[in-house]
N, C-alpha and C positions, 0 to 999 in steps of 0.2 A: 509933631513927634512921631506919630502911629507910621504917618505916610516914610518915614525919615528910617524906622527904623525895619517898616517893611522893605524898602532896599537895600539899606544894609545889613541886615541879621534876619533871614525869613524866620529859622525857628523863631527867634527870638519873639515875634513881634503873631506869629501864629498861638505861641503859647499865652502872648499879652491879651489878644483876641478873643482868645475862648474864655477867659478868667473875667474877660469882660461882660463876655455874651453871658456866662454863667453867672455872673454877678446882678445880670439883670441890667447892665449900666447899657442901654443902647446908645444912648447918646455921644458916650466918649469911644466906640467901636468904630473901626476904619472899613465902615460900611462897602462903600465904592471897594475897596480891595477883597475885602469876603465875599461880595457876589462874583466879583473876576475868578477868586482861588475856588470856587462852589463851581460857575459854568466848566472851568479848566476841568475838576474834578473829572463831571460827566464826558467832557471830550476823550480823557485818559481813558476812560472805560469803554467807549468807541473805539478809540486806537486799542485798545488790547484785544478786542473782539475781533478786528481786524488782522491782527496780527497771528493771531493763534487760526483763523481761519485759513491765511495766507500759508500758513506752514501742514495746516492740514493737507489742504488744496493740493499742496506742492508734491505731495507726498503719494497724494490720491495719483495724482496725475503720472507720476512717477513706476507705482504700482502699475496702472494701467499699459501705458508705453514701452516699461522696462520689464519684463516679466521675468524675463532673465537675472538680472540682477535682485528680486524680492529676496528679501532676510528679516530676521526678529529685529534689527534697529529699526525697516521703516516702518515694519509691524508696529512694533512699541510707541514711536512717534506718533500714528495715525492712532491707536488704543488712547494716550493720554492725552495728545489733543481734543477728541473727542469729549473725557472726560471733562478735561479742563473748561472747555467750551461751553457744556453742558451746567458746569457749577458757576462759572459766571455768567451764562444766564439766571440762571435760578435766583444770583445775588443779583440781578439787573432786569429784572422781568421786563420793562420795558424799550430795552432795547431789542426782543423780537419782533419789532413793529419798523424796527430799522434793517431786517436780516436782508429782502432781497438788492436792497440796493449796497447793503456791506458785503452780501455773496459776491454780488458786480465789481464794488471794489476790489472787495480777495484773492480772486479769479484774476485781473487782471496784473497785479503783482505776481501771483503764481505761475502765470503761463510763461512770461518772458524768464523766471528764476528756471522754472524745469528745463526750457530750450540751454541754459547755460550751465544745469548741474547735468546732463543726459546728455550735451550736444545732439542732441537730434534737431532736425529741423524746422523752423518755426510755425511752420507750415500744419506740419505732425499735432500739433493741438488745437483742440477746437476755439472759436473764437473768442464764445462764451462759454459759462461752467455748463456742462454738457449734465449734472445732478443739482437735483433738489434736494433744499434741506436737509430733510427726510431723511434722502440717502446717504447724502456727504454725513451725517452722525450716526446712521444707521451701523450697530453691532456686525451686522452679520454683511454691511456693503463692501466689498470688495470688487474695483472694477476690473473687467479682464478685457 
């Protein structure tokens, strides 16, 4: 039934899950799918680390190259990203132990997005994120 009606009804069968986990009933809990819906969990929170980086990044790069074009939206973009980044760390403390290889992925999303919102040429960014950490969250980093 559990497996039956996690494919057809996820809340349905999420809310069965937990009434069960709380209940203490392990035995009749659709074990195999709560470790699948727990690893997805952590993956989501990977991808969104990624994703908010990727738009940081974008932005950074952006700043950088465009100097001309700077205004308060990428300003504001790069301010709450930053923030954002920063409070899902804090809720994910463990995933700064994934940051430099999630930088490499973000970076690499970001560079080919900038070449297509700037049309400048591919060439015009660096290969790799040219900042650290550090800097890419750093308040006061603006590159020029």
């Amino acid at each position: 039934m559990s497996a039956t009606l996690y494919e057809q009804d996820f809340y349905a069968w999420a809310n069965h899950q937990a009434a069960l986990l709380r209940a203490g009933n392990l035995s009749a809990a659709d074990i195999e799918h709560i470790a699948e819906e727990i690893e997805s969990m952590g993956k989501t929170e990977k991808r969104e680390l990624v994703s908010r980086l990727t738009i940081l990044l974008l932005h950074l790069l952006k700043w950088q190259f465009q100097p001309e074009r700077r205004g308060a939206s990428w300003e504001a973009t790069i301010i709450v990203q930053r923030h954002d980044i920063s409070d899902h760390l804090a809720d994910n403390p463990s995933l700064k132990a994934l940051l430099p290889a999630t930088i490499s992925r973000a970076y690499s999303n970001a560079a080919p997005m900038a070449v297509g919102e700037t049309e400048l040429p591919k060439a015009t960014f660096p290969l790799v994120c040219p900042w650290s950490f550090d800097q890419i969250m750093d308040e006061n980093f603006w590159p020029s």
